[in-house]
C-alpha positions in Angstrom: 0.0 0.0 0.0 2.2 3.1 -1.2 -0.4 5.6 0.5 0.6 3.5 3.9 4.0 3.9 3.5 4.1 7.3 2.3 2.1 8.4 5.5 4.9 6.2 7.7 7.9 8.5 6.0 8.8 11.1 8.2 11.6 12.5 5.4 11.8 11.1 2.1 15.5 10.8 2.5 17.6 9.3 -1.4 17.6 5.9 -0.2 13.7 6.1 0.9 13.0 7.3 -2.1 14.8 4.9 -4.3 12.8 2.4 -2.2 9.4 3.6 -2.9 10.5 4.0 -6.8 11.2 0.4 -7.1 7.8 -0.7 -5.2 5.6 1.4 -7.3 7.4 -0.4 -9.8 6.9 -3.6 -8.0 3.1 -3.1 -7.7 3.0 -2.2 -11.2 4.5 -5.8 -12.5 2.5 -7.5 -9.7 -0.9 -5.9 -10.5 -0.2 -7.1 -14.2 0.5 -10.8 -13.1 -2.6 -11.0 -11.1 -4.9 -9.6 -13.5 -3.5 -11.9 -16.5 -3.6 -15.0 -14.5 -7.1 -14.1 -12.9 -8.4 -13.3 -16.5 -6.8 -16.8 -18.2 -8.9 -18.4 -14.8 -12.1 -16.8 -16.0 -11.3 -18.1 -19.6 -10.7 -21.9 -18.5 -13.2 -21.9 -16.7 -15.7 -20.8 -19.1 -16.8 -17.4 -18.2 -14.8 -15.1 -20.3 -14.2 -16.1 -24.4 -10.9 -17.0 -24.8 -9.1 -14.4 -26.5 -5.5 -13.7 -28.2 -3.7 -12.0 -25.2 -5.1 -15.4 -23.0 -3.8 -18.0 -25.8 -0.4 -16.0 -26.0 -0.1 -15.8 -21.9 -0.6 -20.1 -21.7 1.5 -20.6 -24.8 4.4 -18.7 -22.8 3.7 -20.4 -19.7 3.3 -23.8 -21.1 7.1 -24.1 -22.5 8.8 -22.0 -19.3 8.8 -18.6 -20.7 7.9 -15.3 -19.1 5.0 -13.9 -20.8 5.5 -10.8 -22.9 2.8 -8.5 -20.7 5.4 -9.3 -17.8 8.4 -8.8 -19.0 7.5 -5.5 -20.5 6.9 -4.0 -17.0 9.7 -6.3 -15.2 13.9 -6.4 -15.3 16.0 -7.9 -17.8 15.8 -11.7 -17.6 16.8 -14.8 -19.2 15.4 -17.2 -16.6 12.6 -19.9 -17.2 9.5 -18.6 -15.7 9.5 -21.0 -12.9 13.1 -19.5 -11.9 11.6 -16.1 -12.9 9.1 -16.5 -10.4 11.2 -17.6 -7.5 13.8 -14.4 -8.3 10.7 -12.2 -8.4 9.5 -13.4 -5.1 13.1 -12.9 -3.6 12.8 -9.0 -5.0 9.6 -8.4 -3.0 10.8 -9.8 0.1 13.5 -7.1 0.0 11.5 -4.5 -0.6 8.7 -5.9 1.7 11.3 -6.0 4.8 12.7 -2.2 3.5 9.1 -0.4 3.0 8.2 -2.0 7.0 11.4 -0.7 8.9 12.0 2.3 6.2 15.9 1.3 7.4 18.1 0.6 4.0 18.5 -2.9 4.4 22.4 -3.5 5.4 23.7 -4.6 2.0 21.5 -4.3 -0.7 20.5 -6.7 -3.4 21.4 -4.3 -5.5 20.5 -7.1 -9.0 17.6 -7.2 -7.6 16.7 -3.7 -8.3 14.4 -2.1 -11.2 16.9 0.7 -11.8 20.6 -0.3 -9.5 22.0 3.1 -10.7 19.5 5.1 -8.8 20.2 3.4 -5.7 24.2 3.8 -7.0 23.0 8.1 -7.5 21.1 8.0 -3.8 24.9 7.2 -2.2 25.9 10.2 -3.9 23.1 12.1 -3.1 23.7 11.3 0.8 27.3 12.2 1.0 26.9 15.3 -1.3 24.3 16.0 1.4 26.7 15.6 4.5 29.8 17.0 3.0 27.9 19.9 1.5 29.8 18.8 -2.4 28.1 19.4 -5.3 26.3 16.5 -6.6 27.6 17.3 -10.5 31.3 16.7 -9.1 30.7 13.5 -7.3 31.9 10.1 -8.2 31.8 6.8 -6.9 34.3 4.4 -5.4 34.1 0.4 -5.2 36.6 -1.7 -2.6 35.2 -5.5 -1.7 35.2 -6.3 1.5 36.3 -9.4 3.2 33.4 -10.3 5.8 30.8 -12.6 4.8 27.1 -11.2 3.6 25.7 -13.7 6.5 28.4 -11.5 9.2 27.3 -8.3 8.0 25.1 -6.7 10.8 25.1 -2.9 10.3 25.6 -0.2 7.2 28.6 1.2 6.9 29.4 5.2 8.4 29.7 5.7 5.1 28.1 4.4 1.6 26.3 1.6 1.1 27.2 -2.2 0.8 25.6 -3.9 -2.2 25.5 -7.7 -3.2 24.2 -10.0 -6.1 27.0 -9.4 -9.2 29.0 -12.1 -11.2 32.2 -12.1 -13.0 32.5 -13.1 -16.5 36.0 -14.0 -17.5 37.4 -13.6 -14.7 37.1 -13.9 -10.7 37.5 -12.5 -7.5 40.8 -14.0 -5.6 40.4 -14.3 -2.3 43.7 -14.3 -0.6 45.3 -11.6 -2.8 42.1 -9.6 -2.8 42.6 -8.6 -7.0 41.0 -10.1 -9.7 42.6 -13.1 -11.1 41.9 -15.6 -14.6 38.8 -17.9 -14.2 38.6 -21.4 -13.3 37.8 -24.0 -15.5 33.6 -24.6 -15.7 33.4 -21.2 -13.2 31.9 -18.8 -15.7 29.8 -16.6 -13.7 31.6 -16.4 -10.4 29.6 -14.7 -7.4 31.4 -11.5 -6.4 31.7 -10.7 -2.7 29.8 -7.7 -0.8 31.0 -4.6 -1.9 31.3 -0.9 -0.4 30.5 1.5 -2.3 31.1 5.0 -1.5 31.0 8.7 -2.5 33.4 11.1 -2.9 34.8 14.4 -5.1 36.4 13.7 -8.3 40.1 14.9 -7.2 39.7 12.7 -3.9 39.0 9.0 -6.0 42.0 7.2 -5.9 42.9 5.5 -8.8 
């Protein structure tokens, strides 16, 4: 219910707003799913005439791909729709769990975002805020961190941490903290939590 949360907000700070971006977003892509599925229902059942958009929605569903009406208001995705699904129900459990506590959740999913770069423009936002820097000469900065997503308790002082990306062609090396050559049948290696932060352009260190 956006009107709920909106009335809970006391100060639609970047990240809050990012938040509400991505469930109006959320609802939009849900409200669709319902009403398709409640409409192909009516159809099997006999009460509605079967019609082009309901033969094209089973024909999708029937050989494990995401119906057109979905993806057009969803996320890039080559998954199966019963993969789809489970992925989908992942995203609204994060932004279930951030619209109830209104606290950014301490490492964001940030794949499984509508838009990631906003989130990416909110950190920017926040410490142009506190530092009083203009937005126009900000820039962000990446460093992964060595403690486990499951041992991360709290947001950083400063930034954000973010999880959910994979390597192609090459991998994250743990012991010398770089990246390194892939391994043999590893194409999409996970990549660990990362902090991203916000700073001027002559302060990023290259």
């Amino acid at each position: 219910d956006m009107l709920t949360i909106n009335e809970r907000i006391p100060e639609k700070t970047p990240y809050l707003v990012v938040m509400l971006q991505e469930c109006e977003r959320m609802n939009g892509l849900l409200f669709e799913i319902h009403r398709s599925l409640s409409e192909l229902k009516l159809g099997l059942q006999g009460a509605l005439n079967i019609s082009e958009a309901m033969e094209s929605l089973t024909n999708a569903l029937f050989v494990d791909r995401v119906p057109g009406t979905w993806t057009s208001l969803a996320y890039p995705s080559l998954k199966g729709v019963g993969l789809w699904f489970a992925n989908l129900l992942a995203r609204v459990d994060q932004l279930a769990k951030w619209s109830t506590s209104l606290q950014t959740p301490v490492s964001v999913w940030i794949s499984g975002m509508f838009n990631p770069m906003a989130f990416l423009t909110a950190v920017m936002q926040v410490t142009a805020r506190q530092f009083g820097f203009p937005l126009d000469n900000m820039t962000l900065q990446t460093d992964i961190i060595r403690t486990p997503l499951t041992e991360i308790t709290t947001m950083p002082d400063q930034g954000a941490f973010v999880h959910g990306m994979f390597l192609e062609g090459a991998r994250w090396d743990e012991e010398e903290g770089v990246l390194a050559d892939q391994l043999l049948k590893q194409l999409h290696p996970a990549l660990r939590v990362m902090h991203v932060t916000a700073l001027a352009i002559d302060q990023k260190i290259s």
